[in-house]
C-alpha positions in Angstrom: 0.0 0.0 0.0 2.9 2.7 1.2 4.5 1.7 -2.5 0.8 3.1 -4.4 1.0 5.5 -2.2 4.6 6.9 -2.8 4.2 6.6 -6.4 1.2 8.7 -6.3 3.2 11.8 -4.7 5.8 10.9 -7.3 3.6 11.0 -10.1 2.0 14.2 -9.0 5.1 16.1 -8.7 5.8 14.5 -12.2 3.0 16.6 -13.5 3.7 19.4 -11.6 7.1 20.3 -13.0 6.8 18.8 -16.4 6.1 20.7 -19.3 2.9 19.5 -21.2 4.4 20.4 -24.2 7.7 18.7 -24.5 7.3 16.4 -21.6 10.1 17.1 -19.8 10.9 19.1 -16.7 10.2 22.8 -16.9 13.0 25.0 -17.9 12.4 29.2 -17.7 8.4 28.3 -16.7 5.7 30.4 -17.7 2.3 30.8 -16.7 -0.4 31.4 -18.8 -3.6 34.4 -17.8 -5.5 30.8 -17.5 -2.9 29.3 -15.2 -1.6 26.6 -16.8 2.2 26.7 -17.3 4.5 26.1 -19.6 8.3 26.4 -20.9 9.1 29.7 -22.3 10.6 28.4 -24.9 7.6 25.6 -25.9 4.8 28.3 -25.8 6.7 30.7 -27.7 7.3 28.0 -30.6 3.8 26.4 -29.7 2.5 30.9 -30.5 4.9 31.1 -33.6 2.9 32.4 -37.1 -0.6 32.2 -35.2 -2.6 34.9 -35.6 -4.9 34.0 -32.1 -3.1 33.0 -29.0 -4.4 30.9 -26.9 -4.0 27.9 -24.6 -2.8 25.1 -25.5 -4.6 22.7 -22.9 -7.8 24.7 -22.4 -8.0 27.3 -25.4 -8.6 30.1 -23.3 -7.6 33.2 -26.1 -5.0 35.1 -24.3 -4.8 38.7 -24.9 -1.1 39.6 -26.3 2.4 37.3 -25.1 1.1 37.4 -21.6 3.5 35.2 -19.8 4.1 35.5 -16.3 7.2 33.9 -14.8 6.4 31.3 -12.6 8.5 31.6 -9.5 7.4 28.5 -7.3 7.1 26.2 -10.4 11.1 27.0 -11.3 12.0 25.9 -7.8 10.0 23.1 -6.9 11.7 22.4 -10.8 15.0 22.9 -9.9 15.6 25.7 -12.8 
């Protein structure tokens, strides 16, 4: 049971410091008016030639390159 339980936590702080973009641990994070995050650099590729920004796990539109850095995400990252 402690095993399930352990791998839980470990799988939830997975999620929490990966990008869901690239998949991998979150370098420069970003966050999003909508509060999803993201890698700098992956949004900014994932924005590049489109005409409407938005999200790209909820679609929210998001008014002009607002990305906010994402203090407690980079540390709990290690970035």
């Amino acid at each position: 049971m402690q095993g399930s339980v352990s791998h839980r936590i470990k799988s939830d702080w997975s999620l929490e410091t990966t990008c869901p973009i690239c998949l991998e641990y979150f370098m420069d994070p970003v966050v999003l008016d909508c509060d999803h995050n993201f890698c700098r650099a992956c949004i900014t590729q994932c924005w590049e030639g489109s005409q409407t920004l938005s999200c790209p796990q909820c679609r929210q539109t998001c008014p002009e390159k607002n990305l906010r850095w994402e203090g407690k995400l980079r540390q709990k990252a290690g970035t």
